[in-house]
N, C-alpha and C positions, 0 to 999 in steps of 0.2 A: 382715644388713640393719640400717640405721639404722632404728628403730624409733620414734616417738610414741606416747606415749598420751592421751587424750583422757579424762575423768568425773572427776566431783565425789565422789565416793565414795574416801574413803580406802583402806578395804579392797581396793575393787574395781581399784584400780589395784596395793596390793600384790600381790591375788591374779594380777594379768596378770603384773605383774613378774617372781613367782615359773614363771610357767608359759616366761616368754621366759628366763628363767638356765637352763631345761633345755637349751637349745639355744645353744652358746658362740659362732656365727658372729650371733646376734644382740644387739644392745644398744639401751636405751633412751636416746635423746637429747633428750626434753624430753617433760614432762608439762603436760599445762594442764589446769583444773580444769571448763571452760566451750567451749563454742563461740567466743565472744568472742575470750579468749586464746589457743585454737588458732588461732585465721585469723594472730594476731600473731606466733606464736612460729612461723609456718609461713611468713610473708616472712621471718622471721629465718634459719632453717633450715629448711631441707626436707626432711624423709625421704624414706627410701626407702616408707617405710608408716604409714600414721597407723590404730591402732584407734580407731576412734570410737561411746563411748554416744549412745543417741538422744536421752535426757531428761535433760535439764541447765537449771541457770537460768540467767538475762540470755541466752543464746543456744543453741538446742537442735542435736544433729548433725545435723538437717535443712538451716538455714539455714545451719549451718558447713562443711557437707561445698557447698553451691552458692557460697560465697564463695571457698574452698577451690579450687575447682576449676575458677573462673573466673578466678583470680589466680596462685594459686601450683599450677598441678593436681602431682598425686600420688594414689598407692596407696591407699585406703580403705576398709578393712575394717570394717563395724559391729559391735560388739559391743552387746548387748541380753541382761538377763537374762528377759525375756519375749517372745517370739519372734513367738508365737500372738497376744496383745492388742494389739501393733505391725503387722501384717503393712501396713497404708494408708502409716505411715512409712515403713517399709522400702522400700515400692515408690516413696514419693516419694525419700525421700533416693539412694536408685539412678537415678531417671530423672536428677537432677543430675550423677552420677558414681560413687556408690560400685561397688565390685566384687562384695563378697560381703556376707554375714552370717552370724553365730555366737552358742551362744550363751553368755553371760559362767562364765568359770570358778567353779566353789563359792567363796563368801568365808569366810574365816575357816576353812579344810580346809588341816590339819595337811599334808596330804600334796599336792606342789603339781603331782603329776603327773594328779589328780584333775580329769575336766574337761580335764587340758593337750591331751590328742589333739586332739581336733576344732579347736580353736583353733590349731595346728601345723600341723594339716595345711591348714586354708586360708592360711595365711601358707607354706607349702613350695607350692601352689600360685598364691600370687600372685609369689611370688618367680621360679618357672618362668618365668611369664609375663611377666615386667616384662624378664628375660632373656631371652626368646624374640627373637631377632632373624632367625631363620631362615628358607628358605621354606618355607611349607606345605607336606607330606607327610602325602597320606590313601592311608590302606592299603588292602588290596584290589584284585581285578581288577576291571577295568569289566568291567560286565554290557552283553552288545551290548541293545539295544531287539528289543522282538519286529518281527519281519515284518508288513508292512501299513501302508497310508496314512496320513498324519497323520491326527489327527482336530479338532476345532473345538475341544475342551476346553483352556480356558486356566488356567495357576497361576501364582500372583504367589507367589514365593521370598522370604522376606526375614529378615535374619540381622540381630541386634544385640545388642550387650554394654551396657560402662559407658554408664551414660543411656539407654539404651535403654527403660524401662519409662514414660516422658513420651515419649520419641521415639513408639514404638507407638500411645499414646493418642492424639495429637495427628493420626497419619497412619489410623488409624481413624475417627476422630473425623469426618474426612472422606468417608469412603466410606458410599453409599446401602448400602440392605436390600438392593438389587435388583441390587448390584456383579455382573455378567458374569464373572467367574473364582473359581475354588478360591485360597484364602490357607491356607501353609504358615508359621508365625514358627519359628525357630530363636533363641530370647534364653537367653544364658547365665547362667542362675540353677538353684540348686542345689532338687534335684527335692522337696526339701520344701513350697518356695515355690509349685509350677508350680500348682497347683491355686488357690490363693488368687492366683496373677497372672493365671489364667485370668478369674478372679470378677471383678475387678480393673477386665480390660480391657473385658469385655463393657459394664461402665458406660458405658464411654467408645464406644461401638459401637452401630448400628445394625444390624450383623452378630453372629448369638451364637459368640459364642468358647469353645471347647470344647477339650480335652487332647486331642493325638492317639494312639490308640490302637492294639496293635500288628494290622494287619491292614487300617486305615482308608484307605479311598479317597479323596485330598482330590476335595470337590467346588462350585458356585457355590454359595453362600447358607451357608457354612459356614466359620471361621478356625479352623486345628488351631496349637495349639501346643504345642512339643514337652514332653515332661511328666516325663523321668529325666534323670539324667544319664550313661545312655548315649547315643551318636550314632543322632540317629533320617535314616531313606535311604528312601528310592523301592526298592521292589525290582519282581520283575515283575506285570505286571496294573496297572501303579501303585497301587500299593498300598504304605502306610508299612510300617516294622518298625524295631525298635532293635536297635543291634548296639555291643558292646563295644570292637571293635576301630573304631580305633588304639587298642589301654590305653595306649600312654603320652602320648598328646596332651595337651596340657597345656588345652586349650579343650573343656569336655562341657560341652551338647549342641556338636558341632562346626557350625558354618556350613559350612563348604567341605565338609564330607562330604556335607549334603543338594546343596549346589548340584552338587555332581559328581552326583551320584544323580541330581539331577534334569536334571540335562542328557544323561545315556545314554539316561536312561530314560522321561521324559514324552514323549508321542505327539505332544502341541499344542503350542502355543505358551506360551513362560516368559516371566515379567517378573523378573528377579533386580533387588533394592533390599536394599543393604548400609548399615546404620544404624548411628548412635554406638558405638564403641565399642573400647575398648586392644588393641592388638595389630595385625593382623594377617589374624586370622581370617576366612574368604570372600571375600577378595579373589584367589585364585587361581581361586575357585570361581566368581566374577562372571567374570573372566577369559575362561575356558571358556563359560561360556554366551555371550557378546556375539564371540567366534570362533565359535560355533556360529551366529551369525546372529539371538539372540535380544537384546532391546530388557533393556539395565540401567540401575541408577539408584543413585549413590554421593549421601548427606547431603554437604552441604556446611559448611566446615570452621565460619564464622559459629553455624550452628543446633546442631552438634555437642557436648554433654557432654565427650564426650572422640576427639580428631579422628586416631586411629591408624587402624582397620579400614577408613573410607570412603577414608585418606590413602594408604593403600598398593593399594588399588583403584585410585586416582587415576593414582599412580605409575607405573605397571603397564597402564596406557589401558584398565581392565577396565568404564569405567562410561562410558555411552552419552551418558549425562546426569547433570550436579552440582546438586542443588538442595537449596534450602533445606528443610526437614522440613516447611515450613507446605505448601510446594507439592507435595510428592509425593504426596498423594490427587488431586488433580484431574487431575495430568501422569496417573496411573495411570487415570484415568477416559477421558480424553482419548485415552489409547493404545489401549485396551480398548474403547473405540466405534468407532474407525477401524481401517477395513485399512491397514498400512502393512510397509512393506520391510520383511523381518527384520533386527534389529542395527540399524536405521538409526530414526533421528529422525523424528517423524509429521510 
């Protein structure tokens, strides 16, 4: 991979340097010291991956990773040697576009394998992923639904990646106390985070937002979000649980694992809403559910951080409706007060 670095710290960029020489299929193709001159050296050329520190001067990874992403988008990795007193950045510089976070290798440690794993393996992760051109394949049989009637109980599905943690806020942000259906999110962040993005969201919510737990029943007056990074599914009773498989998917928590889950397996009525984010991911799962008859909802490319997962939704005619993130609480309000045709437009 054509690699970037981004930080003002001498050290801290040889210490990256030293960690990216353990691995020969990668190289660094420009360093910038600032936010500023990465936005510049990023129209100049483009990686394949930029690591980016948060805290820099004249322009912080926040503001460089949204300039970044709106100009030249690419891969983005943060790198922060404080993981814990960041977490409000992190989750802002993500809802712009970043993918992941790690956190910065030892400086000045003799040994440069020290620290290397974790930072390798989210870069052999983002790498997968930038590769992933394939379609979706979620393992497992389908579990038939139990015998008996539908029943009233509605759940709003909704999966998001890169940008996603602004996308979520902004479409909560929208919805009453008194929202009429169970919320499931599926956002791909790594399960360290899931707690403090829980915290996170509920600011932005009139609904408390809560980790889902294995066992939980989603229900109205409650938003679970998924909380490891194993794939959290519907199993029977509806009722959540996590499960390992697919191990080699390159997307935990998977979107299209819950949306397939939840279209065997929810008794009522779905609303599947596939939000910002690279790849791919739950757009065969939106798919499934608006062939089942159920009402979907793809971001639209305008409002979108990063416009892969809703664009191959799109592709694929898996989304009912394309809208803008500002309008998807109300279109959700709107659906959710009305009887209307399943899969079809209120």
């Amino acid at each position: 991979m054509k690699i970037a670095i981004v930080n003002d710290l001498p050290m801290a960029v040889e210490a990256l340097r030293r960690v990216l020489a353990l691995r020969p299929e990668h190289h660094v193709v420009w360093v910038a010291g600032n936010g500023a001159q990465a936005v510049q050296r990023c129209a100049e050329l483009k990686p394949d991956l930029i690591l980016m520190d948060l805290l820099m001067p004249e322009m912080d990874g926040i503001e460089a990773t949204r300039r970044i992403m709106s100009a030249t988008p690419c891969a983005i990795l943060l790198v922060t040697a404080d993981m814990g007193a960041n977490t409000a950045r992190i989750f802002e510089a993500m809802g712009h576009g970043a993918l992941d976070v790690v956190d910065a290798p030892a400086i000045g440690n003799d040994d440069p394998r020290a620290g290397a794993a974790a930072v390798l393996a989210k870069i052999e992760i983002i790498a997968r992923l930038i590769g992933d051109r394939s379609p979706s394949t979620v393992g497992g049989a389908r579990v038939a639904a139990e015998p008996g009637a539908r029943r009233p109980e509605r759940l709003v599905a909704i999966g998001a990646s890169a940008g996603g943690p602004a996308a979520l806020a902004t479409l909560l942000r929208g919805l009453p106390a008194d929202f009429p259906a169970a919320i499931v999110i599926v956002q791909h962040v790594d399960e360290q985070f899931a707690a403090g993005m829980a915290h996170w969201l509920a600011q932005h919510s009139a609904l408390p937002v809560e980790l889902a737990r294995e066992g939980d029943r989603p229900s109205p007056g409650r938003v679970l979000l998924a909380a490891t990074n194993d794939h959290l599914r519907l199993v029977a009773r509806e009722r959540l649980a996590y499960t390992r498989a697919p191990q080699s998917y390159v997307y935990r928590p998977s979107v299209d694992v819950f949306f397939h889950s939840a279209c065997a397996l929810w008794r009522g009525e779905v609303v599947g809403v596939l939000l910002t984010g690279m790849g791919r991911d739950g757009a065969h799962g939106l798919k499934a559910l608006r062939d089942k008859g159920h009402y979907t909802i793809a971001q639209d490319q305008a409002s979108s951080a990063v416009y892969g997962m809703p664009k191959a939704a799109v592709a694929m005619d898996a989304a009912v409706d394309v809208l803008p993130i500002e309008a998807i609480a109300a279109q959700l309000c709107h659906v959710l007060s009305t009887q209307t045709e399943p899969g079809g437009s209120p």
